[in-house]
N, C-alpha and C positions, 0 to 999 in steps of 0.2 A: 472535236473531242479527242482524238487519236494525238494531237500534239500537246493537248493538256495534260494527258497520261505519259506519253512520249518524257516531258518534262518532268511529273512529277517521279517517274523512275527511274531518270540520269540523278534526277537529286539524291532519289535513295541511296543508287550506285556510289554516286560523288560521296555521301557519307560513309556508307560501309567502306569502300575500297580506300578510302583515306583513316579509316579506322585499325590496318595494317598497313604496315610500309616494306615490309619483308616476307620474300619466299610466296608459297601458296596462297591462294586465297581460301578462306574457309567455306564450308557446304554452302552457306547462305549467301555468299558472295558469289561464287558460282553461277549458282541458283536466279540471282540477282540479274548476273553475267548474260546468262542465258535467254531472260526475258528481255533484254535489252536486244540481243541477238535476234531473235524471231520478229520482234515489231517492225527492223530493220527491215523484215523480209525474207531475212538468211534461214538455211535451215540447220536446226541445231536440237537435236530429238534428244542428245546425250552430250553431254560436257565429262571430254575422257582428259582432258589436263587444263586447267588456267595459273599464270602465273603473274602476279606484277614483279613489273621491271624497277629495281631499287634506282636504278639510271636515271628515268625520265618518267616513272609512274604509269606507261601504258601497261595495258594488260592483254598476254595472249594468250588466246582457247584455242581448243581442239574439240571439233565435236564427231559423232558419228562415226566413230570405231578410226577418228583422225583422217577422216574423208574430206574433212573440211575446218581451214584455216581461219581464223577472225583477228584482227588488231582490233582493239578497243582504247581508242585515245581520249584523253581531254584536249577538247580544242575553244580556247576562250572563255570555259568555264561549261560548257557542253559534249558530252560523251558522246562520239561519234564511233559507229562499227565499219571496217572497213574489210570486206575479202580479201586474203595474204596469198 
């Protein structure tokens, strides 16, 4: 159950986050951002910056008053979170 949901909110991710290509992500992206964050495992109570990269499309957070770093990449068509 947990990798059908897993799935179905990289998909959402993969849409929203391709829905900007520049600068911030919006609230909902974020937001997005952050549930992808915690399923991971990671903890992330507060999203204090995410940005995609115009470069290569990853995106990186900062949560918890920037306690703790995340990359968020696409990797073969799946969003993986990685500690930075």
């Amino acid at each position: 159950m947990k990798k059908v949901f897993l799935s179905i909110v990289a998909i959402g991710i993969l849409t929203i986050a391709n829905a900007q290509t520049k600068g911030n992500l919006t609230d909902s992206q974020m937001e997005a951002v952050q549930v992808l964050i915690q399923l991971y495992g990671y903890r992330c109570d507060t999203v204090n910056f995410a940005m995609r990269s115009n470069w290569d499309g990853n995106i990186d957070v900062s949560c918890n008053d920037n306690t703790y770093s995340y990359d968020v990449k696409d990797k073969g068509g799946r969003w993986v979170v990685t500690l930075d």
